[in-house]
Every structure is written in structure tokens, then in C-alpha cells.
C-alpha positions in Angstrom: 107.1 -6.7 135.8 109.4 -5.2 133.1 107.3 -1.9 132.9 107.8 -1.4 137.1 112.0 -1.6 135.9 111.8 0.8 134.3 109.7 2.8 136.7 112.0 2.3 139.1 115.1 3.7 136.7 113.8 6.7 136.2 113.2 7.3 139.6 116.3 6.6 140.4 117.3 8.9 137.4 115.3 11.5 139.5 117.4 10.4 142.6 120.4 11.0 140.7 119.4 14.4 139.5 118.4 15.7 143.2 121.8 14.1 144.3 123.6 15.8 142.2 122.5 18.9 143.4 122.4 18.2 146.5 126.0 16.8 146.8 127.1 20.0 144.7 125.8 22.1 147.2 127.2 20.7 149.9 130.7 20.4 148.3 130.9 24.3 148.3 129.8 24.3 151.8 131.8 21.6 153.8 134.5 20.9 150.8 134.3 18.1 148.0 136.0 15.1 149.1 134.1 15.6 152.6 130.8 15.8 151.0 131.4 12.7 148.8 132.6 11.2 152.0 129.4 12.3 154.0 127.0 11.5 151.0 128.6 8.0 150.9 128.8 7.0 154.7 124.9 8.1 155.0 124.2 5.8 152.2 126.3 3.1 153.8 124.5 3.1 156.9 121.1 3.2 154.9 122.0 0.2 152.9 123.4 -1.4 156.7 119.8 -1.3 157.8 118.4 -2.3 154.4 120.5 -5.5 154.7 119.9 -6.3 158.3 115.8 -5.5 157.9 115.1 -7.0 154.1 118.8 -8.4 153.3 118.0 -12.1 152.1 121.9 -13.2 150.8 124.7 -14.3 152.7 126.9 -11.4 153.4 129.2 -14.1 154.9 130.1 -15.2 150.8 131.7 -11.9 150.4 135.3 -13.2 150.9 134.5 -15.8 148.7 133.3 -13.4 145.2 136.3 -12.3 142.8 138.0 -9.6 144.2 137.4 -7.3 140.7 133.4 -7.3 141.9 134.7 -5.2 144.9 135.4 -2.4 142.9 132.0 -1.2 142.5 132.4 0.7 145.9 135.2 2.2 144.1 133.4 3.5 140.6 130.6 4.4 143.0 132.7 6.6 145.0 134.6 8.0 142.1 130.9 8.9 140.4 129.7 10.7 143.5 132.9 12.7 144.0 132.9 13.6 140.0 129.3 15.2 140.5 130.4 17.5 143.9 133.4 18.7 141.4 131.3 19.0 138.3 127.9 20.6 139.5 128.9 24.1 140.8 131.1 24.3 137.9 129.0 23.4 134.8 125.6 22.7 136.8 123.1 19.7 137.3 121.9 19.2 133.6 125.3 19.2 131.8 126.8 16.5 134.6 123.7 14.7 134.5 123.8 14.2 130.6 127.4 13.5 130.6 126.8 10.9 132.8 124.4 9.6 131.0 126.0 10.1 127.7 129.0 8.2 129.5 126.6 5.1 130.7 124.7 4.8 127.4 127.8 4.0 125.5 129.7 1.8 127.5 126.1 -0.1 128.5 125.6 -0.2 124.8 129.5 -1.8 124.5 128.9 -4.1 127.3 125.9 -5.4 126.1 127.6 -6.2 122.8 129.5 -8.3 124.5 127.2 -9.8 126.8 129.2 -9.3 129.1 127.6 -9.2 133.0 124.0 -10.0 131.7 125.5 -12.9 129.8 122.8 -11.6 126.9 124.4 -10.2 124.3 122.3 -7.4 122.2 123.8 -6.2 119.1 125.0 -2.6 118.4 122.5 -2.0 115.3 121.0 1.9 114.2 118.9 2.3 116.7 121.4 2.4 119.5 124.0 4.3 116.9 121.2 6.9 116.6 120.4 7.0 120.5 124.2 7.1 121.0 124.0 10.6 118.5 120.8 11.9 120.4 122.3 11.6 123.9 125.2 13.6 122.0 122.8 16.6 120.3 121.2 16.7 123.9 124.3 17.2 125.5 125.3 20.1 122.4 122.5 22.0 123.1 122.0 21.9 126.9 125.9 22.9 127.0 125.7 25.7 124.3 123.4 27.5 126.1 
């Protein structure tokens, strides 16, 4: 089951990569806050349908969760509208690998703490070296 995870992560790596694009473009034609607000309000009314056709919680809880577990509509929005300003500008590979330079560390820090997954893996050399990779990547694609 682990192996299909991570499957499914890079496809949605791939999603983010065509997204990306995709949202860049459409910034430059309709206007960058519109497009993050057209990219997210499609989304929204896919995940609607998701929920109504295969939802299997209690959406009817929601007033109930901690109010700081709300703001992931908020980080969501603030990623999409980063990649319509940063695409056109630097293109689809830099944003991309900032992003992920950007995720692997703080994953890395959260996970040190345990905190959301409750599991708490330890910053060793591996993950310092991966953390320096992601960083050599993000050199080179930018210097060209």
C-alpha cells in the first residue's frame, strides 16, 4: 500500500507541474489574482462533487475542529496565487523546485517534531544531504 503513496505523490507532483503552467498562463491572460481565483473555485466545485459522490465524514463536524485547521484553504490559496506570479517570470522548473525546496525543509522540521503525524523522525545526514541536493538542483536549473 505504501509503494501506491508514493505513486500517487508523484502524480500529483506531475499535477503540480502542469498546474503551474497552466495557472501561469492563464494569469497573463485573464490577470493573476483572477486566475488563482478561477483555478481555485473549479477545484472547489470538483472537491463539492467529490464529497457529495465518495465523501464518507461528517462535513457537519466542521464547526466543531480548531479554527487554526481552517487555514489550509488559506496556504492553499496563497500557494496557487505564488505560482501565477512566479511562472511567467522565472518559469515552471525554478517555481516548481522552490516549492519543493520550501516543502522538503519545513516537512523535514515538522517531522522532527512530530508534529501532525504524531511520528517523530529525526533530522540525521541523509535528510541534511537531501536538504543540500534539493539546493544544487535549484543552483543549477536557475543558473542556466
Amino acid at each position: 500500500m505504501q509503494w501506491l503513496m508514493v505513486i500517487i505523490s508523484l502524480l500529483a507532483g506531475v499535477a503540480l507541474a502542469f498546474q503551474a503552467g497552466i495557472n501561469g498562463d492563464l494569469g497573463k491572460k485573464i490577470g493573476l489574482v483572477e486566475a488563482a481565483f478561477v483555478s481555485f473555485s473549479i477545484g472547489a466545485i470538483v472537491l463539492f462533487l467529490a464529497m457529495i459522490f465518495m465523501g464518507k465524514g461528517n462535513i457537519l463536524q466542521l464547526m466543531s475542529v480548531p479554527k487554526w485547521q481552517l487555514t489550509g484553504g488559506i496556504l492553499g490559496a496563497f500557494i496557487v496565487l505564488s505560482m501565477v506570479l512566479s511562472v511567467p517570470k522565472i518559469g515552471v522548473a525554478i517555481t516548481i523546485v522552490s516549492i519543493i525546496a520550501g516543502q522538503l525543509i519545513t516537512s523535514m522540521i515538522l517531522d522532527s517534531t512530530g508534529m501532525f503525524s504524531g511520528r517523530q523522525i529525526q533530522f540525521d545526514l541523509n535528510r541534511m544531504l537531501a536538504v543540500f541536493l534539493i539546493g544544487i538542483a535549484l543552483y543549477l536549473i536557475y543558473k542556466n
